[in-house]
Legacy VTK file of the C-alpha trace (Angstrom):
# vtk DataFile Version 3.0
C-alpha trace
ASCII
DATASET POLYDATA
POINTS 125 float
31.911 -32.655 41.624
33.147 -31.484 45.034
32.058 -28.329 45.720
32.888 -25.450 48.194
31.936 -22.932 50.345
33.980 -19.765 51.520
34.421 -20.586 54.936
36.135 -23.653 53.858
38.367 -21.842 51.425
38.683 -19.130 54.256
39.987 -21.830 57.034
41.928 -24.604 55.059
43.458 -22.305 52.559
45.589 -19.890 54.463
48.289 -22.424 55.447
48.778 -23.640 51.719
48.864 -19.603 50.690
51.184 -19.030 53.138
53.409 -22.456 51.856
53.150 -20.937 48.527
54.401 -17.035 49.475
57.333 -18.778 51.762
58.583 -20.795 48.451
58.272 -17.939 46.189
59.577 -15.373 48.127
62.818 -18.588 48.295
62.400 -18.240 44.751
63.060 -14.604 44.012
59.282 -14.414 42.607
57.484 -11.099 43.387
54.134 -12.599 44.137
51.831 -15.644 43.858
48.900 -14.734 41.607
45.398 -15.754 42.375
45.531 -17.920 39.738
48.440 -20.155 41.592
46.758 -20.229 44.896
43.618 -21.637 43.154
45.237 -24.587 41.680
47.230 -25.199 44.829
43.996 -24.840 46.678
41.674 -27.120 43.908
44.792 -30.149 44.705
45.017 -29.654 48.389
41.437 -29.655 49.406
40.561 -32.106 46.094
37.897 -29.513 45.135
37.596 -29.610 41.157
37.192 -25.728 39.968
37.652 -22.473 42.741
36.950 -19.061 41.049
40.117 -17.337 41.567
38.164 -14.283 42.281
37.560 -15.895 45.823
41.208 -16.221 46.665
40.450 -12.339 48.416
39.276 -13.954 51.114
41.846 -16.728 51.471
44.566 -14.154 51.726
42.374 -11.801 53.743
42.041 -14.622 56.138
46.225 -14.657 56.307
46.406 -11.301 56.637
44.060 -10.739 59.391
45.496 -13.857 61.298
48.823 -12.485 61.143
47.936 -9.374 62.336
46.731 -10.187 65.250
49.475 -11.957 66.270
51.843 -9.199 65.458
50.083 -6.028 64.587
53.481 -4.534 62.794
53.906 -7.774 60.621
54.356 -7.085 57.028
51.374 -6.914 54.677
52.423 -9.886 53.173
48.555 -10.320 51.557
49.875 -7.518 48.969
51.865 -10.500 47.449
49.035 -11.915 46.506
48.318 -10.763 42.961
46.325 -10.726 39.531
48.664 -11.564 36.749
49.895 -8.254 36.305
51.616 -8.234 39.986
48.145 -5.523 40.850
46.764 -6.993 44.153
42.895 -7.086 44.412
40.686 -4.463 45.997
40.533 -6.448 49.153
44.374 -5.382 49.927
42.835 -1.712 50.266
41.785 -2.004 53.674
44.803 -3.545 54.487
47.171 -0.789 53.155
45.228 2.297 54.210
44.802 1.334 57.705
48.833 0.635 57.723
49.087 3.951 55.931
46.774 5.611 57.727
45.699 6.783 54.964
41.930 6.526 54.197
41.935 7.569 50.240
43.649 4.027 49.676
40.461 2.436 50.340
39.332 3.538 47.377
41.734 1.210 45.248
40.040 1.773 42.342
40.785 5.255 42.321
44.476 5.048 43.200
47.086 5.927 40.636
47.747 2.156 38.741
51.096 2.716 39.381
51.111 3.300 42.783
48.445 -0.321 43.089
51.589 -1.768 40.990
54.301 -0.305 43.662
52.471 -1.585 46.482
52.025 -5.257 44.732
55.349 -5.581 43.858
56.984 -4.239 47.105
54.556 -3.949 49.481
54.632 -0.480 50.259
54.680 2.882 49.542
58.144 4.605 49.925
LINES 1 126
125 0 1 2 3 4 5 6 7 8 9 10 11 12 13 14 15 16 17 18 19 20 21 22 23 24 25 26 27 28 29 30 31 32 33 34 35 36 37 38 39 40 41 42 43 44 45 46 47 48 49 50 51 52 53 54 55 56 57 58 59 60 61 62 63 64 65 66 67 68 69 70 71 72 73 74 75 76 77 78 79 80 81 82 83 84 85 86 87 88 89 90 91 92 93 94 95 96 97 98 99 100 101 102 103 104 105 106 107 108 109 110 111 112 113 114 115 116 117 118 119 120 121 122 123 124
């Protein structure tokens, strides 16, 4: 069994995320779930099983890469979901620096529905 090590997922994953978001946002989908990216990523890099819990850092990865190309780019990481469109708690860092607002790193203490507002559109207005 081929196995895996975050640093892998973190640099060879990004680009097939980032294929995925591109053809869903073509699609009219509201997000990729973690669950997606995992099977993407398990048939791209021919690894047999990836915890989709580790898919954080993939998109964290994106994020931050983006970013510092252009530091105004979307937070397109938000699109990047658990099955019920929520993104993770790694998204908190993400939001509340773009926010400036520093209770949002707290995710687990923000309102559900706002977590579900930001997931499905990506911000807060």
């Amino acid at each position: 069994m081929p196995t895996y090590t975050l640093e892998q997922l973190a640099d060879e994953g990004p680009q097939f995320a980032m294929a995925m978001l591109i053809k869903c946002i073509e699609n009219g989908e509201p997000f990729v779930t973690y669950g997606a990216i995992c099977n993407e990523l398990e048939y791209q890099l021919e690894i047999e099983k990836i915890f989709p819990t580790q898919i954080g850092r993939v998109a964290g990865t994106l994020m931050s890469s983006i970013l510092e190309i252009e530091p105004d780019a979307p937070l397109i990481n938000v699109l990047i979901t658990r099955p019920n469109g929520i993104p993770g708690v790694g998204v908190s860092e993400y939001i509340a620096e773009r926010y400036n607002n520093n209770a949002l790193r707290d995710w687990d203490n923000v309102a559900i529905n706002e977590r579900k507002k930001i997931g499905l559109f990506g911000n807060l207005r």
